[in-house]
N, C-alpha and C positions, 0 to 999 in steps of 0.2 A: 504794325502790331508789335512786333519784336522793341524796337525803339519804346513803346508805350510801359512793356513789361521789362524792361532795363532799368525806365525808373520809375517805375514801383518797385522795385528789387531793391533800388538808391535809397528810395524813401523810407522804405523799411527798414530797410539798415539803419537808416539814418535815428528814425523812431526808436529804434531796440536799442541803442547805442544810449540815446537819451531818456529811457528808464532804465538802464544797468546804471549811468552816472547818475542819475537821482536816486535810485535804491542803494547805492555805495554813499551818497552824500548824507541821506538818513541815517545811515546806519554809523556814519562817521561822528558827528552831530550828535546822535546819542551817547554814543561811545564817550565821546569828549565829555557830557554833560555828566555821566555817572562819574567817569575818574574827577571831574570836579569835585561832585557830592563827595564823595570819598575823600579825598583830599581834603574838602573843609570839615568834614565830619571830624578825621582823626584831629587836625590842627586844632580845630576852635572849641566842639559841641562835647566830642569825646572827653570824660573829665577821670581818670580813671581814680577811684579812691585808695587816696595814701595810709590810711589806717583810719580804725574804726575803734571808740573806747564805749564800752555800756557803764551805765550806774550800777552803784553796790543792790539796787536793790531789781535790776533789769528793765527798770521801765525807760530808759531813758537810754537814749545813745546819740555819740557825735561822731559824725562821718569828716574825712580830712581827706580836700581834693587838693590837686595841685591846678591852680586854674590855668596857670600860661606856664611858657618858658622864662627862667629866670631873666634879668636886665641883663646884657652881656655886657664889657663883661665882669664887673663885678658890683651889679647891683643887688637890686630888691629880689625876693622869692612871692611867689605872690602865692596865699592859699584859700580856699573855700572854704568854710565850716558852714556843717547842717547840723541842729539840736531835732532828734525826732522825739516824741512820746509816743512809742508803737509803732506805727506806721505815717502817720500825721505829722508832718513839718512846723516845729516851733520857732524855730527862728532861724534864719540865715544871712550870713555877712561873709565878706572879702575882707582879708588882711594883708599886708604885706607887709614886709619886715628887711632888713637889710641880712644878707645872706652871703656873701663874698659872692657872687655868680651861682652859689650853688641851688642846687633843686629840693623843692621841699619835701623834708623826707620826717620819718616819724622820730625822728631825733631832735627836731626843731619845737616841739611844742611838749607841755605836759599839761594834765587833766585832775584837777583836781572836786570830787565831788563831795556836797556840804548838802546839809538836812532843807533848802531851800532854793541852791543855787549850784551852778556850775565854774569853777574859774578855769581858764584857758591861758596858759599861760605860751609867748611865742617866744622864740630866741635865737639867734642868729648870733652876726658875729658886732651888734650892736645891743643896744641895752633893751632887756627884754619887755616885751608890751604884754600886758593883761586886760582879759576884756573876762567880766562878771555876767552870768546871764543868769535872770530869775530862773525858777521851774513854777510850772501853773500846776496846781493843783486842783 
C-alpha cells in the first residue's frame, strides 16, 4: 500500500510540475506576443504627426506625418500628407524627397493656400517637388 501511495505522490508531482510549466509557457507566449505588438505598433503603425497647417478660412487642414525612418545614411525622408475638410479625408499621398539622412521635420515643406487649391511645397537638400491639390467644394 505504501509503495502504491509513493507513486501517486510521483505522479502528482509529476502532474503539478507539468501545469506550473504550461501556465509559465502561456504566460511567456503571451508576454512575447504583446512586446511584439508593441514593438510593431511604435515601429511601423505609429505615425506621430509632424505638423499640422489649416486654411485661411478653417475648413481645411493638412496633417504632416513622418512615415519611416529616413534612408541611412544619407537618403530620402519619407512623409505622409492628409488633406481633411472637417473631419473627412480628402486625399492622401506619400512623398519622399532627398533629405541628407535627415528626419522630416516641419522645416521641410511649406503650404501655400489659393481660392481653389492647396500647393505643398517639399524641400530637402535636392530641388524641391510640388504637388497641387484641388479643394472640393
Amino acid at each position: 500500500m505504501k509503495t502504491i501511495l509513493k507513486w501517486l505522490k510521483k505522479i502528482l508531482l509529476v502532474c503539478r510540475n507539468v501545469v506550473y510549466f504550461s501556465v509559465f509557457f502561456v504566460l511567456f507566449i503571451i508576454s512575447y506576443m504583446v512586446f511584439l505588438w508593441l514593438f510593431l505598433y511604435v515601429m511601423s503603425w505609429n505615425k506621430p504627426n509632424v505638423a499640422e497647417e489649416t486654411s485661411p478660412d478653417g475648413k481645411y487642414r493638412v496633417v504632416f506625418q513622418e512615415r519611416e525612418a529616413p534612408d541611412w545614411p544619407f537618403g530620402s525622408a519619407h512623409a505622409r500628407v492628409i488633406l481633411y475638410e472637417g473631419s473627412q479625408v480628402i486625399e492622401r499621398f506619400d512623398e519622399d524627397f532627398a533629405n541628407d539622412g535627415g528626419h522630416f521635420s516641419e522645416y521641410n515643406y511649406s503650404v501655400y493656400w489659393k481660392e481653389d487649391e492647396v500647393a505643398i511645397n517639399f524641400f530637402g537638400e535636392g530641388d524641391p517637388i510640388q504637388r497641387v491639390i484641388p479643394l472640393e467644394d
